[in-house]
N, C-alpha and C positions, 0 to 999 in steps of 0.2 A: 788288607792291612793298611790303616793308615801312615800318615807319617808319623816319624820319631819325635817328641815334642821338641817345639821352638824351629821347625823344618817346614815352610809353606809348602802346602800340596804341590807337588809337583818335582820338588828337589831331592837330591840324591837320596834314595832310600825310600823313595815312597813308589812302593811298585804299580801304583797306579799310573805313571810316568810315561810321558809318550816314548821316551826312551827303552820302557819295560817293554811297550807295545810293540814299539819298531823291533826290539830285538825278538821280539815273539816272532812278530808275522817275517823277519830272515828265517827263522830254522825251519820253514817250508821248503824243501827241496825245487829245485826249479826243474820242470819233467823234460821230458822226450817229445809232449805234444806241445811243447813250447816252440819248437823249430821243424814239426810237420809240415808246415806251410814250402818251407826252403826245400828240406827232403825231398815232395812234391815233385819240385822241380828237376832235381837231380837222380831220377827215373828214366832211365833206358831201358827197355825190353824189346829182346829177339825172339822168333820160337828157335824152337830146338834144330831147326833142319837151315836156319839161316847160313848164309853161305860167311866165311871169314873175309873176304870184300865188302861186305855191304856192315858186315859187323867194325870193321876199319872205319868206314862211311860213318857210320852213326856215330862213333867214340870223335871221331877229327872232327866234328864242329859240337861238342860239348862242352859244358863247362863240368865236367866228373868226368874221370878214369875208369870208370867201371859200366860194364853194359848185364844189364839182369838176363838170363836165360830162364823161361817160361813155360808151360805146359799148355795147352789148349784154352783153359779155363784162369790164365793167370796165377799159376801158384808155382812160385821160384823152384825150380830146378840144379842152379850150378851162376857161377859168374865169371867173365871173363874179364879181366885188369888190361889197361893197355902193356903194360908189363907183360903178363901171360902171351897176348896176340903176337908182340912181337919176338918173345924167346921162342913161341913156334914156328914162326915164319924166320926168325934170322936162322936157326938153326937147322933149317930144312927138315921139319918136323911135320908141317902141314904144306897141303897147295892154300894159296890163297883163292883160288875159284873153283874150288872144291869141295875143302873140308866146311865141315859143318861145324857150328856153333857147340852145337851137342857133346862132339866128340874133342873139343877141347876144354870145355869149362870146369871150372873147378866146384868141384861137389861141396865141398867140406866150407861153409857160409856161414858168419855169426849173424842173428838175428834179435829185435828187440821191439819193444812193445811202446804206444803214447806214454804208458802210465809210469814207464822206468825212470829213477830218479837221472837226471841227463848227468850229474858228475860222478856217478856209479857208472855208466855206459862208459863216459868218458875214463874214466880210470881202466876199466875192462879191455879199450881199445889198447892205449896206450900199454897194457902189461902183454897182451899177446900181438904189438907192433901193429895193430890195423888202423886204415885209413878208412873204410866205409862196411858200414852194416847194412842191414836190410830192416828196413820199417814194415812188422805186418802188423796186422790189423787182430781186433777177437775171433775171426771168420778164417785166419791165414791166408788173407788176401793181402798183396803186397803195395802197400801203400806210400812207401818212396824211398828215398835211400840218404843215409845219414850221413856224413861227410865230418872226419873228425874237427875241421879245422870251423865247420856250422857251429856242432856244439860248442867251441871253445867262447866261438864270437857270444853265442848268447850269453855262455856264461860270464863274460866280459862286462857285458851290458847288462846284466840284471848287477852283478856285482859295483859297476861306476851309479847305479841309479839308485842301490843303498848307500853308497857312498855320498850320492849327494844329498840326500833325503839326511843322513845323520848330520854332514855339515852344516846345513840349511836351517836343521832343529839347535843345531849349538850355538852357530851368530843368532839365530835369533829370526830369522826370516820365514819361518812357517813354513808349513809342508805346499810343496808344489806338486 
């Protein structure tokens, strides 16, 4: 469509518009494999027969609350929250140099894919109260663990970087 006459290309109403563009290329979702890299990082895994000391041990110098419980071959099993570790141990529910990983973790895990739109994840967290999901893979291999407050940042930042890209186009200063 061109412009409306008396409208130099480019001004309102000529959807050719870098304006039209920019608003185009937002309505792409910003995914899940946007913040794999972080996820990566905030990957703990025990096997199953790990002892609840040493699963203590790994969560106290982490930056994430939550430790994966695993299968031989890497394929998640159950997860322990530091919340969980400690309601069994202040409660005299577990020994700590005894029980096993296995026997305390929590089976029932949300899980989620690269491809998922990350503010659909993010909404999903937020309606059933979680703080971290499990990143797997096309193969259901487990490839790291999401941390709500990751996604939030990204989507921060992809949102302040439309923000300034549209400011940028309106003084006048060209796309950076």
């Amino acid at each position: 469509m061109t412009a409306p006459t008396g409208l130099p290309p480019g001004a309102i109403g000529d959807e050719s518009s870098p304006v039209v563009a920019a608003e185009a290329g937002a309505v792409a979702p910003l995914l899940v494999s946007s913040v794999e890299a972080v996820a990566r990082t905030r990957l703990l895994t025990v096997a199953a027969n790990t002892r609840l000391v040493d699963v203590a041990a790994r969560l106290s110098g982490a930056q994430i609350s939550v430790v994966v419980v695993c299968d031989a071959v890497g394929v998640a099993l159950g997860t322990i929250t530091e919340t969980v570790l400690v309601r069994h141990l202040g409660l005299g529910q577990a020994d700590f140099f005894s029980t096993r990983a296995g026997d305390v973790m929590t089976q029932d895990f949300s899980t989620c894919t690269p491809q998922e739109p990350l503010s659909d994840l993010l909404a999903m967290m937020h309606t059933r109260g979680l703080a971290h999901v499990l990143l797997i893979g096309a193969d259901q291999q487990l490839l790291g663990v999401l941390n709500a407050r990751d996604g939030l940042r990204a989507l921060l930042a992809a949102g302040n970087h439309e923000e300034a890209l549209l400011r940028n186009h309106v003084m006048g200063i060209g796309d950076q």
